[in-house]
PLY file of the C-alpha trace (Angstrom):
ply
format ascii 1.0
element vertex 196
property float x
property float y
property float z
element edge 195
property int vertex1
property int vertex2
end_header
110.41 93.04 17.29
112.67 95.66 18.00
116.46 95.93 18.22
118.42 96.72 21.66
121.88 97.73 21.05
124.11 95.05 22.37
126.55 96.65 24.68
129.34 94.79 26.84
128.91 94.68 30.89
131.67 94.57 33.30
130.94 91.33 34.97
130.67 92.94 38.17
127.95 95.03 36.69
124.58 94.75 38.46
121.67 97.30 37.87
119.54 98.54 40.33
116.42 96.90 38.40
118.50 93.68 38.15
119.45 93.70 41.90
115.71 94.06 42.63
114.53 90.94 40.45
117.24 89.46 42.03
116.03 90.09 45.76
112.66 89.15 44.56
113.65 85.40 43.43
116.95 84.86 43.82
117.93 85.05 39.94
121.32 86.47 38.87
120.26 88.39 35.11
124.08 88.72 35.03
124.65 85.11 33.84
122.88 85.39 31.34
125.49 85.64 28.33
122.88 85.99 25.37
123.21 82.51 23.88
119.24 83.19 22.75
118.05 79.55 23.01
115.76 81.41 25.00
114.14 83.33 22.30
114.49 80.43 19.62
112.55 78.13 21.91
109.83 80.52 22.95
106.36 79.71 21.42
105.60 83.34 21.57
108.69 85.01 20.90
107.11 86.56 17.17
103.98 88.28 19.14
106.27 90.38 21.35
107.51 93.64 21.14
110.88 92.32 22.85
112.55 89.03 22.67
113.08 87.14 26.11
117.07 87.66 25.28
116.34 91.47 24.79
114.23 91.43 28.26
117.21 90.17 30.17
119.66 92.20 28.94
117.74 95.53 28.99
117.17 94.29 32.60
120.54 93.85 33.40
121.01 97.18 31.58
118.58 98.42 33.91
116.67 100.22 31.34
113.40 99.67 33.67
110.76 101.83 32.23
111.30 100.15 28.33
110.98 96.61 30.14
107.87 97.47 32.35
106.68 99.33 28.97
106.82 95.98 27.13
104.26 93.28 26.52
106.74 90.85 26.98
106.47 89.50 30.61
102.61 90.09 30.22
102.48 87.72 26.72
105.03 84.87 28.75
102.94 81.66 28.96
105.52 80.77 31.79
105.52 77.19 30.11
109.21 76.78 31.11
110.86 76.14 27.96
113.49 79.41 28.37
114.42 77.32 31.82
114.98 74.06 30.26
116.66 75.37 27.89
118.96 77.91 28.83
122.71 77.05 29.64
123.08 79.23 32.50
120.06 78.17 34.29
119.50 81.87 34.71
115.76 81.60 35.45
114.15 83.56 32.98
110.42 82.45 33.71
111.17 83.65 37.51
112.56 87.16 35.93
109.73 87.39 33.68
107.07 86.60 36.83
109.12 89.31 38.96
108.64 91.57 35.90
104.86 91.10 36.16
105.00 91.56 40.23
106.62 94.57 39.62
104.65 96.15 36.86
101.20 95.43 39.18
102.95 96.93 42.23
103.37 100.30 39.85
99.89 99.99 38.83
101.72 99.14 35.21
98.73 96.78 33.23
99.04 95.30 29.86
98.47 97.24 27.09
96.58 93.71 25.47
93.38 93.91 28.10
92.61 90.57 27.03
95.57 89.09 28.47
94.52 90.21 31.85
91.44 89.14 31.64
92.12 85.89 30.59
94.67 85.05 33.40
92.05 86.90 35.90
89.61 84.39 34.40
92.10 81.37 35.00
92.29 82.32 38.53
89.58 82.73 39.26
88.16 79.16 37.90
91.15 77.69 39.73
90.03 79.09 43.06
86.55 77.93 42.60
86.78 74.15 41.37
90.12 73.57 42.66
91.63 72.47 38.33
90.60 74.15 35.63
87.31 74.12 33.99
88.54 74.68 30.17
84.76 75.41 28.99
84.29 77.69 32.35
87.37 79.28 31.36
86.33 80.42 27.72
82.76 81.03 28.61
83.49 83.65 31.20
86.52 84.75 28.99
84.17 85.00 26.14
81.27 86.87 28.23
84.37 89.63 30.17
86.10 89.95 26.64
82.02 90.42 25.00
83.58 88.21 21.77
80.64 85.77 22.82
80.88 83.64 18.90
84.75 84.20 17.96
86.28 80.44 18.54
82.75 78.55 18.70
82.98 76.45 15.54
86.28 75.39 17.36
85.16 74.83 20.77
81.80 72.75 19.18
84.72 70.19 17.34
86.29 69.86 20.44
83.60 69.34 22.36
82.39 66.78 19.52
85.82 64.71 20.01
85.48 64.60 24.06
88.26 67.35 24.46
85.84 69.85 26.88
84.08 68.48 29.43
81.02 70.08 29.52
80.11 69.97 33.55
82.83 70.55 36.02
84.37 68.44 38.31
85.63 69.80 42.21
88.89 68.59 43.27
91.57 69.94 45.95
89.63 73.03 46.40
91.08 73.31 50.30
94.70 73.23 48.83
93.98 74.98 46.44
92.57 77.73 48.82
96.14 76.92 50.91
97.72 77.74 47.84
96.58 81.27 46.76
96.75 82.19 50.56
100.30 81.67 50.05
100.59 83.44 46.81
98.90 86.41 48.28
101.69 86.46 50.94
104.42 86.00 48.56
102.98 88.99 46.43
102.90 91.52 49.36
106.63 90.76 50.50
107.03 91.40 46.48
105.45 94.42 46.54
107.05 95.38 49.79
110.50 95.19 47.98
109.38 96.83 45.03
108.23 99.67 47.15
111.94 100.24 48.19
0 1
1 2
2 3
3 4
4 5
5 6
6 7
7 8
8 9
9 10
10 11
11 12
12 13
13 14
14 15
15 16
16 17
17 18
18 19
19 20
20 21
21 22
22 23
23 24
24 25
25 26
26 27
27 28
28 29
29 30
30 31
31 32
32 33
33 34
34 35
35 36
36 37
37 38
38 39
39 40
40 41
41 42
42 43
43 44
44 45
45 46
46 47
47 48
48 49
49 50
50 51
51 52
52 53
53 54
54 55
55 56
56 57
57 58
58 59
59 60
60 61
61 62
62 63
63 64
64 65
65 66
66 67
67 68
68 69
69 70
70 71
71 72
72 73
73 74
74 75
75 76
76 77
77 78
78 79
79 80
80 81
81 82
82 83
83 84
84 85
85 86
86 87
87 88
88 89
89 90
90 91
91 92
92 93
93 94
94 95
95 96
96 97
97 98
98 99
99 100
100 101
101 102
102 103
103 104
104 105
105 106
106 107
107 108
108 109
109 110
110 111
111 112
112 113
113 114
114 115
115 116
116 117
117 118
118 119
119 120
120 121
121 122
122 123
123 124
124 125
125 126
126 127
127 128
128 129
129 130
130 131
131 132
132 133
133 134
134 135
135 136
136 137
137 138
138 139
139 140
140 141
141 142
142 143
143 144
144 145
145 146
146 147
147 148
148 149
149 150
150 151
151 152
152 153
153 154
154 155
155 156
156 157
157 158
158 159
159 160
160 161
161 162
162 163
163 164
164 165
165 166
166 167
167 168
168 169
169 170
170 171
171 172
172 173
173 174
174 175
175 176
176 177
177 178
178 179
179 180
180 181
181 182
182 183
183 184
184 185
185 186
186 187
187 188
188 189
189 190
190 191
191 192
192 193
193 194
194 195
């Protein structure tokens, strides 16, 4: 991981890049005051290039084209523990999914393919059977990625102990529908802002 220079903000500092993840979801990056339980409590934290504490404050910084350059936001499993556990309650899981709206806008992608691939994937199981389909998800994973036998001796032992199911089940695909209509909507007033 690599080091950003810690610098002090006037409190009434706000970036242009800050202001804009701000307008997006409503999250002030300026209350953040680097405590880092953040970054200790991230189960990723070691794979990226940036810590989540270093993403905020280069954000607030406004240093835009290192953040969007990072495979930070991309490698966020948006799991919530930075929320729970940060003091503030700055909202680093919205920051990190303005990041991402952002980056797309830009035509920015990550520079780990398979992490787009496997979210595509995600989605698109979602939309179909209304949950998720875990052996859907890492077959068609496994056929866009073309690493067909990596993870199989795993997925057999689960699927030996009744943790895959091997047919899917439908369920809520109408609101589920609902629900990505409403996504797309939020993402092109996103992108709308970001285009400002």
């Amino acid at each position: 991981m690599e080091k950003i220079k810690e610098l002090d903000l006037p409190s009434d500092h706000i970036s242009e890049f800050g202001d804009l993840v701000k307008q997006m979801h409503d999250v002030d990056v300026n209350m953040c005051y680097q405590c880092r339980k953040c970054t200790s409590g991230c189960p990723v934290a070691e794979y990226m290039d940036y810590s989540p504490t270093q993403i905020i404050h280069a954000v607030r910084l406004g240093l835009k084209d290192m953040v969007l350059s990072s495979n930070t936001y991309w490698l966020c499993l948006a799991c919530g523990t930075c929320t729970t556990r940060c003091p503030q309650e700055t909202g680093l899981l919205e920051v990190m999914d303005a990041l991402a709206t952002i980056a797309e806008s830009k035509g920015i992608r990550s520079n780990a393919p398979e992490i787009a691939k496997f979210y595509e994937t995600g989605l698109s199981n979602m939309r179909f059977f209304g949950k998720l389909y875990d052996l859907g998800i890492a077959g068609m994973y496994k056929l866009k990625t073309g690493k067909l036998t990596q993870d199989m001796g795993m997925g057999i032992k689960m699927m030996r102990k009744g943790k895959l199911e091997l047919l899917p089940t439908f369920q809520n695909q109408g609101e589920m529908r609902r629900i990505f209509k409403k996504v797309q909507e939020v993402e092109k007033k996103a992108r709308g802002a970001t285009d400002k």
